[in-house]
C-alpha positions in Angstrom: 0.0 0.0 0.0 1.5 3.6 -1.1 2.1 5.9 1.8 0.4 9.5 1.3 1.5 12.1 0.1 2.4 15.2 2.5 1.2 17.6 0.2 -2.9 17.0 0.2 -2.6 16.8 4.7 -0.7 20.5 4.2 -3.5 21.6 2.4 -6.3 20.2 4.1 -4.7 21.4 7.5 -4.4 24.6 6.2 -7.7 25.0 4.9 -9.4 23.9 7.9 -7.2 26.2 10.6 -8.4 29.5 8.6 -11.7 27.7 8.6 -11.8 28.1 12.2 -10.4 31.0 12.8 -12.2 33.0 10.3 -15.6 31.9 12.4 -14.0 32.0 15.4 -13.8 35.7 14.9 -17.0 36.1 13.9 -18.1 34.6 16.7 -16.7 37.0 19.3 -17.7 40.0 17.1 -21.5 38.5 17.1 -21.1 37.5 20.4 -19.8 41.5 21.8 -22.3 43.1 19.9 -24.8 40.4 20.8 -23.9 41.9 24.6 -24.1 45.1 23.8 -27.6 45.1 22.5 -28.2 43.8 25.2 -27.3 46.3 27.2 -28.7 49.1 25.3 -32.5 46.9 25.2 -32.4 47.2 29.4 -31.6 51.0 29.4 -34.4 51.2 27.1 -36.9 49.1 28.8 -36.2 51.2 32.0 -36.5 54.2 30.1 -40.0 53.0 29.2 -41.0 52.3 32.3 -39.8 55.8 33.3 -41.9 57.1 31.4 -44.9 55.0 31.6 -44.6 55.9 35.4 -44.5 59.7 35.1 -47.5 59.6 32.3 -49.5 57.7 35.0 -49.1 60.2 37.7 -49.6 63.2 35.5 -52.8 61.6 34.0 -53.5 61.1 38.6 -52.7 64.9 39.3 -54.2 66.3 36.0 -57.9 64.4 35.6 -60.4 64.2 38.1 -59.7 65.1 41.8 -56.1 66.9 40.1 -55.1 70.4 40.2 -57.2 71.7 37.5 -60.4 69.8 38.6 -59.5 71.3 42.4 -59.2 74.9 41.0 -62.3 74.6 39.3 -64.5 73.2 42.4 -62.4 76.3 44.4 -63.8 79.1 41.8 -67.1 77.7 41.2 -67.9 76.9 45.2 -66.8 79.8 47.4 -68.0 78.2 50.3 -65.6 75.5 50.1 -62.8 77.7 48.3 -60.2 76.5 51.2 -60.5 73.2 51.3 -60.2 72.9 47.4 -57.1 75.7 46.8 -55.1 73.4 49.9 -55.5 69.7 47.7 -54.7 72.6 45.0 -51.4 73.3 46.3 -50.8 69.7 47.1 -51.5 68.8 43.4 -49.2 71.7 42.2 -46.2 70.1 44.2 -46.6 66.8 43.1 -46.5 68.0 39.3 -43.4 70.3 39.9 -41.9 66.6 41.2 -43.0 65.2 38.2 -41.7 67.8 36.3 -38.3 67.9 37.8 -38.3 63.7 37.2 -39.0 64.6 33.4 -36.4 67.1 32.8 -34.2 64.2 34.2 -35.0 61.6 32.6 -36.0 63.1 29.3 -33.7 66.1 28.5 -34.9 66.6 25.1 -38.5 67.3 26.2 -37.3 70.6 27.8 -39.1 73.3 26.1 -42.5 71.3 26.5 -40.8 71.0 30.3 -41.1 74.6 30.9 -44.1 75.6 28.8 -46.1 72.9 31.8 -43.8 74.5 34.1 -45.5 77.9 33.1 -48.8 77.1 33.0 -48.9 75.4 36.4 -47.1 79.1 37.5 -49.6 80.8 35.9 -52.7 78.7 37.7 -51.0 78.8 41.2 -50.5 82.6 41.1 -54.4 82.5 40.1 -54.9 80.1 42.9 -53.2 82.7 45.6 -55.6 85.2 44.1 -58.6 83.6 44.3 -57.4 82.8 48.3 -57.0 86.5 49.1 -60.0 87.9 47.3 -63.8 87.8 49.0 -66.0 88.0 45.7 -68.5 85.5 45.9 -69.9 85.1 42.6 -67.8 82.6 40.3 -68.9 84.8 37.3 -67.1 87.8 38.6 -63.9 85.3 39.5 -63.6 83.6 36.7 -62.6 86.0 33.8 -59.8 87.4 36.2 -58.2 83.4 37.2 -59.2 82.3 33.8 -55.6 80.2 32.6 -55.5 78.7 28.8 -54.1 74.9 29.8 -55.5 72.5 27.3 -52.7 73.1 24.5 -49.9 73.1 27.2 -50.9 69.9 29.1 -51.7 68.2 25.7 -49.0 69.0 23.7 -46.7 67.2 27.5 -48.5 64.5 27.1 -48.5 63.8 23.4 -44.6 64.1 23.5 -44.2 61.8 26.6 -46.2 59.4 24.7 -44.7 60.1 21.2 -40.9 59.4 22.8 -42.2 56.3 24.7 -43.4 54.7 21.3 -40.0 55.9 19.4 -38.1 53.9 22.2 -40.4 50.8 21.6 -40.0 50.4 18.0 -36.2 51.3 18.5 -36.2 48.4 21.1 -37.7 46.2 18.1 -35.2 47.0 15.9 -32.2 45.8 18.3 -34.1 42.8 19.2 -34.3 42.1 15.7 -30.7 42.6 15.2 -29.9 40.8 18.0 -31.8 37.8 16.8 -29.6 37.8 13.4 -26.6 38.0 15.2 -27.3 35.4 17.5 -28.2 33.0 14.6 -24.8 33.9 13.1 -23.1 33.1 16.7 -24.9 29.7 16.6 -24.3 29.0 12.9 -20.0 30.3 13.4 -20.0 28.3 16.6 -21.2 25.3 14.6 -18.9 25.7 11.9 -16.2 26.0 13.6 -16.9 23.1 16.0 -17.8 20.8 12.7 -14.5 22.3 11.0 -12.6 21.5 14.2 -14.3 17.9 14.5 -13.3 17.4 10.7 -9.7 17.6 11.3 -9.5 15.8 14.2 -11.0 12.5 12.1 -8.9 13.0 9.3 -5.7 13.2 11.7 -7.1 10.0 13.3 -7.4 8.2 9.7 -4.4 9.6 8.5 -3.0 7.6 11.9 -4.9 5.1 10.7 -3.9 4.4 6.9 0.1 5.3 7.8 -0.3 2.1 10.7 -1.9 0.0 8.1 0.8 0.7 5.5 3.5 -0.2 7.7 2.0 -3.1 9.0 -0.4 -4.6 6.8 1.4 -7.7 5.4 3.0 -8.9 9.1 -1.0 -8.4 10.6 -2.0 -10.1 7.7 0.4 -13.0 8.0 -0.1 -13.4 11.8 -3.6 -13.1 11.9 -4.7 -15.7 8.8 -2.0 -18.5 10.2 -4.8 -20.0 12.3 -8.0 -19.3 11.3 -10.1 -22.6 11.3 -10.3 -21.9 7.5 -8.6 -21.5 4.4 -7.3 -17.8 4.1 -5.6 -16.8 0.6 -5.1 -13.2 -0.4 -4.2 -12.2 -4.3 -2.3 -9.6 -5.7 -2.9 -8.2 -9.1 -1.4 -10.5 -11.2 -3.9 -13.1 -9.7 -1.7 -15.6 -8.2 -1.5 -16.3 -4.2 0.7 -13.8 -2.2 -0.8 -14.6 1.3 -2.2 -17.8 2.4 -2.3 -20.1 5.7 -1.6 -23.4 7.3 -5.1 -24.8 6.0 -4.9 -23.4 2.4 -1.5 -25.2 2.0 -2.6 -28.1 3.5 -5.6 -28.0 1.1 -4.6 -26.8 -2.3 -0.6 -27.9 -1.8 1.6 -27.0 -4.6 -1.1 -26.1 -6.5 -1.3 -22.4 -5.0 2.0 -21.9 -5.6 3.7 -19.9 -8.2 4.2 -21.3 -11.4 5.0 -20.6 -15.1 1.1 -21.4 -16.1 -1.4 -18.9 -14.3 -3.4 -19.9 -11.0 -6.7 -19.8 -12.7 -5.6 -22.6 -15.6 -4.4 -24.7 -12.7 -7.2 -24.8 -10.9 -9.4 -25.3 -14.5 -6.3 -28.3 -15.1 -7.2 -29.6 -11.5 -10.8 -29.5 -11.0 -12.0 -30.1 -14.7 -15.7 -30.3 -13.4 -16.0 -26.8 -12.3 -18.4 -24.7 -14.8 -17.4 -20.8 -15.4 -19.4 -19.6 -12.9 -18.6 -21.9 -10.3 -17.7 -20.2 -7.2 -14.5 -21.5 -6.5 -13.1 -20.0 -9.9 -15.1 -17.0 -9.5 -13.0 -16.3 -6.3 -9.9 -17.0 -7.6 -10.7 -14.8 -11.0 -10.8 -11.6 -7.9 -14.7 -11.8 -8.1 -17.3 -11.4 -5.1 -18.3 -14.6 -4.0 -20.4 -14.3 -1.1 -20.5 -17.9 0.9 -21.9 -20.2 -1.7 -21.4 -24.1 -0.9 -20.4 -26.6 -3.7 -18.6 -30.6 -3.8 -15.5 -30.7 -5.0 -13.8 -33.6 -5.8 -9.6 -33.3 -5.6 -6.7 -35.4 -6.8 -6.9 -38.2 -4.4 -10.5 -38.5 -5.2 -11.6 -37.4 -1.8 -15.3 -35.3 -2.4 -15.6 -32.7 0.2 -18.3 -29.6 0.4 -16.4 -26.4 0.6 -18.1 -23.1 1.2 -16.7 -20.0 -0.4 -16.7 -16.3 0.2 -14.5 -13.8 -1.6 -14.3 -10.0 -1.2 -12.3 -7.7 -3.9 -9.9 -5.3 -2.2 -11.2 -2.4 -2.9 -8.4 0.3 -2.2 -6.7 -1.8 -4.9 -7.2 -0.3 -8.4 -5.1 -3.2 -10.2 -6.9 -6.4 -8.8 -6.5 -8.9 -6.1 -8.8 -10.1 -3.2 -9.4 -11.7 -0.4 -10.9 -15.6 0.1 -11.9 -17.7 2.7 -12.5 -21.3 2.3 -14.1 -23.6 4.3 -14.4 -27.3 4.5 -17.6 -28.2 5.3 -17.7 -31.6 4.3 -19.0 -33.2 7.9 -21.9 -30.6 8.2 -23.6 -31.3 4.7 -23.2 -35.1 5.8 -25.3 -34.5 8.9 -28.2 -32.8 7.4 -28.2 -35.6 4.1 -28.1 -38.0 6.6 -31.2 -36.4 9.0 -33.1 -36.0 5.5 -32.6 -39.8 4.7 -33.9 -39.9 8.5 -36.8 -38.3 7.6 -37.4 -40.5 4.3 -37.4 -43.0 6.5 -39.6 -41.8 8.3 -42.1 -41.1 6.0 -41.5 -44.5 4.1 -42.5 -46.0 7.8 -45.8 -44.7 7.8 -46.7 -45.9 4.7 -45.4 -49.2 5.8 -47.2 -49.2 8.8 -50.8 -48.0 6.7 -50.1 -51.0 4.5 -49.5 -53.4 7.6 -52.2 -52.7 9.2 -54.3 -54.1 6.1 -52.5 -56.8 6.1 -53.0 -57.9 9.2 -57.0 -56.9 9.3 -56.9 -59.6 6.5 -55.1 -62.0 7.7 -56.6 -62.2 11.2 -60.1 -62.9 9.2 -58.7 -65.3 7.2 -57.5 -67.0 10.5 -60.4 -66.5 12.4 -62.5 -68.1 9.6 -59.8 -71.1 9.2 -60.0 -71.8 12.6 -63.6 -72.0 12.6 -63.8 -74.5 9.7 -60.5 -76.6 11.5 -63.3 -77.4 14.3 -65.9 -79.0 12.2 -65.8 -82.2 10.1 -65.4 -81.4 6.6 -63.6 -84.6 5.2 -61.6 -85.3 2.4 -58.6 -83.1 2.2 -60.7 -79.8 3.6 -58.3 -79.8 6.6 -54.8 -80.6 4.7 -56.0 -77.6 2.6 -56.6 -75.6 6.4 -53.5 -76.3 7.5 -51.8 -74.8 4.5 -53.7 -72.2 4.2 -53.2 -71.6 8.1 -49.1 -72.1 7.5 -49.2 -69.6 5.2 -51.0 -67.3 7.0 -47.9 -67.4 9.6 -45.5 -66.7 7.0 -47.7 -63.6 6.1 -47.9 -62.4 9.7 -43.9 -63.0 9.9 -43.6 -60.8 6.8 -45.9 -58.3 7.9 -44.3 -58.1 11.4 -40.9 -57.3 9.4 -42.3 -54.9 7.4 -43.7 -53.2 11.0 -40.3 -53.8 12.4 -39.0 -51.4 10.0 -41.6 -49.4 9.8 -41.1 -48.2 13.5 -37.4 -49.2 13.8 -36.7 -45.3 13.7 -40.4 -44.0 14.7 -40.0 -40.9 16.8 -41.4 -42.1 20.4 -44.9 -40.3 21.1 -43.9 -36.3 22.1 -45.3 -33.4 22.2 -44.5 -31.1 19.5 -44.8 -27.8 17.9 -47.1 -27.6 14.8 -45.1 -24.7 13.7 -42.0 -27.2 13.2 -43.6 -29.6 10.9 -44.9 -26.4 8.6 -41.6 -25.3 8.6 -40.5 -28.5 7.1 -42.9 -28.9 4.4 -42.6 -25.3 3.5 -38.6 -26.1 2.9 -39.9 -29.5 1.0 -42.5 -27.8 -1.3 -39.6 -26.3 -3.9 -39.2 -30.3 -4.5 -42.8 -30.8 -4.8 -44.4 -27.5 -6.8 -44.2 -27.6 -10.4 -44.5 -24.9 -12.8 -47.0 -22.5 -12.3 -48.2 -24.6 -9.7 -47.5 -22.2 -6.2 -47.5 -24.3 -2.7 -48.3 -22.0 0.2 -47.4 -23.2 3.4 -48.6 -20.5 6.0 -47.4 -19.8 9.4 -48.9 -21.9 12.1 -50.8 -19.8 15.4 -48.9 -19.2 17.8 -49.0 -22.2 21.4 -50.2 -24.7 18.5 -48.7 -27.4 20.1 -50.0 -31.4 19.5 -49.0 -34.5 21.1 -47.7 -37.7 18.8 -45.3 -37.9 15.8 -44.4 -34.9 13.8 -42.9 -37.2 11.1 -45.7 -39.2 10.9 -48.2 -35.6 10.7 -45.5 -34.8 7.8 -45.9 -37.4 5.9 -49.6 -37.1 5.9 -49.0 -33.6 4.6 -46.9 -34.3 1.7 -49.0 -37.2 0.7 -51.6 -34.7 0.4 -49.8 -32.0 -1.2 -48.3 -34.9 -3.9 -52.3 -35.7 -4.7 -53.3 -32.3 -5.1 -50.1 -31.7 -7.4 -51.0 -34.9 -9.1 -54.5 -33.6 -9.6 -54.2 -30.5 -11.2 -51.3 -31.9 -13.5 -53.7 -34.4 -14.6 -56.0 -31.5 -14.9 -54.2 -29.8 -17.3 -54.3 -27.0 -15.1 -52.2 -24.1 -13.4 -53.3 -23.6 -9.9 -52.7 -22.8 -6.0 -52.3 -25.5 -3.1 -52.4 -23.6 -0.1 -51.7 -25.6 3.5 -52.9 -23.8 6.8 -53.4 -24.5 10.2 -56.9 -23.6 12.4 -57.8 -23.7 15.6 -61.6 -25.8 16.2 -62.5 -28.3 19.1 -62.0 -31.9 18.0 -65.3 -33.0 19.6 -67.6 -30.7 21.8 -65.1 -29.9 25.1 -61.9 -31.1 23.5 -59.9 -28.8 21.8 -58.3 -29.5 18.3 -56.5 -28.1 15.2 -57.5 -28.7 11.8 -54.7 -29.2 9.0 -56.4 -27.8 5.9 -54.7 -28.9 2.1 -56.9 -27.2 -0.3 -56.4 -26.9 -4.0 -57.7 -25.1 -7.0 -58.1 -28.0 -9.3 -60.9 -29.9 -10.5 -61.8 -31.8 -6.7 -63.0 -34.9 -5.4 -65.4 -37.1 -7.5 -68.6 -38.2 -4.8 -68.1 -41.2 -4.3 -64.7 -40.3 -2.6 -66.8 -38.0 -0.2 -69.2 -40.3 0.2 -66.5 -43.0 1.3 -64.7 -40.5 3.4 -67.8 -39.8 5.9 -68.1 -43.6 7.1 -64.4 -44.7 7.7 -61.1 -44.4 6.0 -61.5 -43.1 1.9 -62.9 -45.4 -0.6 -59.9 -47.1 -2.6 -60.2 -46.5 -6.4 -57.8 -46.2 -9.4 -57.7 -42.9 -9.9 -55.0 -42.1 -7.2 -57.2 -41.6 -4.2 -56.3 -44.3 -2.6 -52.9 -45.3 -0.6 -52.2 -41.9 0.1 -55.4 -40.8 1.5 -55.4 -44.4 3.5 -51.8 -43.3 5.2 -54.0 -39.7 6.0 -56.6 -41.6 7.6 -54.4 -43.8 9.7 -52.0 -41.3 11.2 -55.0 -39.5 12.1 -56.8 -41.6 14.2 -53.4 -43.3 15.8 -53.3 -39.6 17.0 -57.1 -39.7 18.2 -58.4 -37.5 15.1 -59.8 -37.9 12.1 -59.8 -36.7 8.2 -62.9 -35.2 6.7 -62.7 -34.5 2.3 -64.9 -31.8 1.0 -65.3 -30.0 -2.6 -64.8 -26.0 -2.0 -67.8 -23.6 -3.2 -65.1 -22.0 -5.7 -63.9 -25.3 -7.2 -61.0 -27.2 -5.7 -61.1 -29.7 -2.9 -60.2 -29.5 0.4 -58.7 -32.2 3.1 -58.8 -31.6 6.6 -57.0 -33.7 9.3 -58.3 -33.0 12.4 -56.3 -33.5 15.8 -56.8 -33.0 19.4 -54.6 -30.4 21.0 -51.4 -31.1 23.3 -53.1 -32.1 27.1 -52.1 -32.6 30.0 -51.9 -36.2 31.8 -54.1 -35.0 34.3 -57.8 -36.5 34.1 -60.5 -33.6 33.6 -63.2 -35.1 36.0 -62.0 -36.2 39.6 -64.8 -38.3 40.3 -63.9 -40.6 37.5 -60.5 -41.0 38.8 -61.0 -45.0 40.1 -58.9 -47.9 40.7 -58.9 -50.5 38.1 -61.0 -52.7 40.0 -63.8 -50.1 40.0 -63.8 -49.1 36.3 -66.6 -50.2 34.4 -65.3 -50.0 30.8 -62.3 -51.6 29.1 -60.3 -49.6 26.1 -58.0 -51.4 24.3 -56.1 -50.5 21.7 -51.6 -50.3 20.9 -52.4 -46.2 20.4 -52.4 -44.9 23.6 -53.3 -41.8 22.2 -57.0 -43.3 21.0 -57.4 -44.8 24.8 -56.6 -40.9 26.4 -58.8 -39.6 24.3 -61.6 -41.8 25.3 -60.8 -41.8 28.4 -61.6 -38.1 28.6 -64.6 -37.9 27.1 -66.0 -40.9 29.5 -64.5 -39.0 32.0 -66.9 -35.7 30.8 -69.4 -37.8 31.7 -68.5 -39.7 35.1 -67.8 -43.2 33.5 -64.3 -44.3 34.5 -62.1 -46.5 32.7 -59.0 -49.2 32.4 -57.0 -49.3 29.6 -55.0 -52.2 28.4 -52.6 -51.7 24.9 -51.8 -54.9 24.4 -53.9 -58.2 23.9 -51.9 -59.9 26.4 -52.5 -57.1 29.0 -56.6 -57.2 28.2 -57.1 -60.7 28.1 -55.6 -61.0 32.2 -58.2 -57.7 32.8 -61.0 -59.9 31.3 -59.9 -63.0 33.8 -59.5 -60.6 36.9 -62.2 -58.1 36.3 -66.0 -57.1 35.5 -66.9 -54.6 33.5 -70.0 -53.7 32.0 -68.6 -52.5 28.2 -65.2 -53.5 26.3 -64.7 -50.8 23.7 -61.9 -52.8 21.1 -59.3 -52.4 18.4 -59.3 -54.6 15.6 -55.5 -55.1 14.8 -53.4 -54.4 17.9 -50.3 -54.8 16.7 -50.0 -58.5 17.4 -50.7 -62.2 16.3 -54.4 -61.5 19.0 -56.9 -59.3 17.6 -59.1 -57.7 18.8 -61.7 -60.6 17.2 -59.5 -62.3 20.1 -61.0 -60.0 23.1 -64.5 -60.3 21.4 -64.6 -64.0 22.1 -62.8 -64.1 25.4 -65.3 -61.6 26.5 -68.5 -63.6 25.2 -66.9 -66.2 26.9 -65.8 -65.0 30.5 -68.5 -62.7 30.6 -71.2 -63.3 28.3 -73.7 -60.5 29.5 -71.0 -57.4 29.0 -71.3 -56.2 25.5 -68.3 -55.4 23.0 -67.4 -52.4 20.6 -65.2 -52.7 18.1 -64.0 -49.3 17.4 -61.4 -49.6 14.2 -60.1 -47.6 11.0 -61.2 -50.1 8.9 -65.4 -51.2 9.6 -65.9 -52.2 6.5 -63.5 -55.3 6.4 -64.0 -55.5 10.4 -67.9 -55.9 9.5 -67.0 -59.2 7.6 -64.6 -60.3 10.0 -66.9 -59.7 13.3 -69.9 -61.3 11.0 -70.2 -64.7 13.8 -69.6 -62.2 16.7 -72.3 -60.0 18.7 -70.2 -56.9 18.2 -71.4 -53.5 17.2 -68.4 -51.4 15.0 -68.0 -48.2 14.6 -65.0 -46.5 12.7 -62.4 -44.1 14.5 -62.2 -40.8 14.1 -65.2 -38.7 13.2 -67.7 -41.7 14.7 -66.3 -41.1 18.0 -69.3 -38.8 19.5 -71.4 -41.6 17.8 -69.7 -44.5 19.7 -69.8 -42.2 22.9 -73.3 -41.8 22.9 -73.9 -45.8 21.8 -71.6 -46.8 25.2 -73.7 -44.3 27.3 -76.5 -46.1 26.4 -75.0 -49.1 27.0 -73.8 -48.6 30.0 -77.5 -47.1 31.2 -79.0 -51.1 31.5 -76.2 -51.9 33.4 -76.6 -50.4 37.0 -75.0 -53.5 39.2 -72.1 -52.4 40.7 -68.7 -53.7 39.2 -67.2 -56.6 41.2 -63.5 -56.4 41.9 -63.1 -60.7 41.1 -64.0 -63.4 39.3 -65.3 -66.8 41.0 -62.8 -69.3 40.1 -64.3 -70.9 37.4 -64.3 -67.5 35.3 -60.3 -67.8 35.8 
């Protein structure tokens, strides 16, 4: 870096010095004559007041009950002549004292002075006339003490008041010329502070840039040497002047200088990099401002490096400054959490299409073992046992698939609904197409729900993907907008609604129609698996999914959820020990059981719940209830067709509910069973108000045993 010049600070110096003196000067002239207005202004206000005085107390001797008013009175009542000539004389000395105070005060009044002077003369010889003489009538008085006054009184008066309103507007004038000069005070004070300020910054960057010169490259050196990344700096000829221990160690010889130029070597060693790939935009001296990209060197290693590069601006011929990190280990990490999540999502298709599986299979066994029992001849059993062997091997398959389908399940949590919109909103770039906008809103604030916020993002995306689907089938452009609403789940239990809505051509009825009984109808048009893994994460979460066509064309999916709860039980009195409940819930979601539990609790009905068949099938041996509300699949080789018969068998006068995402395959399967099924989700109230029923013919009290031939 070139050192200054000494002939530009010389000049500057110089021009800033008589800068501040010039206003410096005119500050102490403004400011002197500033004081001496001042000075002048409060010798004029006194004078004014002066003279305001002396006009008041001449007005006080002159009108009524004054000198003149007192002579009158004296000439024109005789009897009373004395009394008026002595406040007479007291009025005439009080004037001559006001007349002595005026030719003091005003000098330049002094003819109109003594022309008052005379007249008051004039009436007080009149006055020592009028006290010697003894004529009584006031006609023969007055032509004798007869005095002209008017003209010499008003003409005193007029002056008084004419000098009193020349020293106002004089006083006017100096405070508008005060005024000016203090503005030009303020604005010279100013300058000269501003000028003064000036030079003192320009000294301290002069300091500044002659440190820097002197010191730049051992700073630079020192202070690169261990940063935690790759630091080069290049001069103008574009080839590395400055670099550290991690740009040697990651470039090697390759930043060194060479007959060919930096910018071929690097095209010579990375032949994959494009023109405007930010590596060789940095090293060309352009602004590269942290962009991340794989790079794959000599030894075929791969690493993610993230680049920033700066020009050096105070440099007219080139160079810059780069920094270079490796950030190979981060960009690992988050591939690896999104394969995670992939995984995640995959599950809960996995798990959807389980769960059918086993619904079907555990009919097919049920049935199998029902015809194993009777005497059908021939080769009708060979042909049960097969079909029974294979049945196992389909339950073994299915039980891997499940194995993997909740191998890296998140554990049930409570979770913000704000974080799962945040993730699809960074998916729906890989989702949209064009002219096909996804709008993923913000969630309300304290959304919170309790369960799997992988398994509510897959559901999202699966609905996003159909509406996508839909209006590319369509033919058309369009909007899908995802937003989140608050609305109770069921009357007393609060919820929030996931809305997917779409502008494209919507649902065809019978989908509707299928949707309002139980899980979507299935159908070759694309409605089918992914609406199916909807339906099932919603009701393993205790909700359910409701499809509608909007007004304005479009359809519209809701998944509705209950809101994060407490563990706490709403109702107290329905807080009993398991012997004294009177209704058995079973089901693997312990989600579905809370959320029965609480709305039997509303209504003072207390409850066990068991969530597994193993665990419900020892309740059944060791307690009596008076309802047994079941699953259909729980997650095992027992089914809830299992706890159907156990309970017609242990106790036969305690009716069962089969409450399951799938009634329509569960009605088939339940067929030689007195069970009554309803489907989760939005027949929940319904199945509430069936059990209330239920449990309103049963008024024995529960016993806390069995005999022993019940166990």
């Amino acid at each position: 870096m070139a050192a200054p010049t000494g002939r530009k600070p010389t000049y500057v110096w110089g021009v800033g010095l008589l800068w501040i003196s010039v206003f410096t000067c005119i500050l102490f002239f403004t400011g002197f004559t500033a004081l001496n207005i001042l000075h002048r202004q409060q010798a004029f206000q006194q004078k004014i007041v002066q003279a305001d005085i002396i006009l008041v107390r001449l007005n006080n001797q002159l009108g009524y009950g004054g000198f003149i008013h007192n002579f009158k009175n004296a000439v024109l009542r005789p009897d009373e002549k004395n009394r008026y000539l002595d406040a007479f004389d007291q009025n005439a000395l009080a004037i001559k004292a006001l007349i002595e105070q005026t030719e003091q005060h005003f000098p330049d009044l002094t003819n109109e002075i003594k022309n008052l002077g005379e007249t008051l003369d004039e009436y007080t010889e009149n006055a020592e006339f009028l006290r010697q003489t003894e004529l009584r009538q006031p006609l023969d008085i007055d032509p004798i003490v007869r005095v002209n006054d008017d003209f010499a009184v008003q003409a005193m008066l007029n002056l008084l008041q004419s000098n009193r309103d020349q020293m106002t507007e004089t006083l006017s004038q100096m405070e508008a010329r005060k005024i000016v000069l203090s503005v030009g005070a303020a604005i010279s004070f100013i300058s000269a502070i501003a000028a003064t300020a000036g030079l003192l910054i320009y000294a301290r960057n002069r300091s500044r840039i002659f440190r820097a010169a002197v010191e730049e490259n051992r700073r630079t050196s020192e202070m690169i040497e261990d940063v935690g990344g790759a630091i080069f700096k290049l001069g103008s000829d574009g080839e590395v002047e400055v670099t550290n221990r991690k740009g040697r160690a990651m470039f090697g010889a390759l930043i060194e200088r060479q007959s060919v130029p930096l910018v071929d070597r690097m095209l010579e060693t990375f032949p994959e990099i494009a023109l405007d790939d930010p590596l060789l935009r940095a090293f060309l001296g352009r602004k590269v401002d942290s962009e991340i990209s794989l790079y794959t060197f000599p030894d075929q290693s791969q690493r993610y490096l993230r680049i920033f590069s700066a020009p050096l601006s105070n440099q007219n011929q080139g160079g810059a400054v780069i920094e270079i990190t490796d950030v190979t280990q981060n960009m690992v990490a988050e591939k690896l959490e999104d394969q995670n999540r992939n995984i995640l999502v995959l599950g809960q298709v996995a798990r959807s299409v389980v769960h059918d599986v086993r619904n079907v299979n555990a009919t097919l066994r049920f049935t199998l073992e029902r015809l194993k029992g009777q005497d059908l001849g021939g080769s009708t059993p060979a042909l049960i046992t097969n079909a029974l062997s294979a049945l196992s091997v389909s339950d073994k398959l299915a039980k891997r698939l499940l194995d993997f389908a909740t191998a890296g399940r998140d554990e049930v949590t409570n979770f913000e609904a704000s974080d799962v919109l945040t993730m699809l909103r960074s998916l729906s770039d890989g989702i949209a197409q064009d002219k096909i906008l996804i709008d993923v809103r913000k969630a309300p604030e304290g959304a919170r729900l309790t369960g799997s916020p992988n398994a509510v993002l897959a559901a999202l995306i699966n609905l996003v993907v159909n509406a996508r689907n839909a209006l590319v089938t369509a033919g058309q452009d369009g909007q899908i907008t995802v937003h989140l609403d608050s609305e109770d789940l069921h009357p007393g239990i609060p919820g929030w609604v996931f809305r997917v809505t779409d502008t494209g051509p919507g649902f065809p009825q019978e989908i509707i129609a299928g949707s309002r009984s139980s899980a979507p109808t299935r159908s070759a048009e694309g409605y089918g698996l992914g609406l199916s893994i909807v339906h099932s994460v919603a009701v393993d979460m205790g909700g359910y999914v409701q499809l509608s066509n909007r007004a304005g064309g479009g359809a519209e999916v809701s998944i509705h959820l209950p809101a994060h709860q407490s563990a706490e039980p709403l109702v107290q009195k329905a807080q009993t020990s398991h012997a004294s409940a009177r209704v058995l819930l079973v089901d693997d979601s312990m989600m579905v059981t809370r959320l029965l539990e609480r709305q039997f609790a509303k209504i003072g009905i207390a409850t066990h719940q068991s969530h597994s068949a193993k665990a419900a099938l020892l309740s059944l041996r060791t307690h009596q209830y008076d309802l047994v509300i079941t699953d259909y699949d729980l997650g095992e080789e027992q089914s809830g067709k299992d706890i159907a018969a156990a309970t017609h068998e242990l106790q036969p006068d305690v009716p069962v509910i089969v409450f399951t995402k799938t009634p329509e395959w569960a009605t088939e399967a339940f067929a030689h069973l007195n069970v009554e099924i309803f489907g989760k989700g939005n027949q929940t109230e319904t199945l509430i108000s069936r059990a209330k029923s239920l449990l309103a013919r049963s008024r024995e009290p529960a016993d806390a045993a069995f005999s022993t031939k019940n166990q």
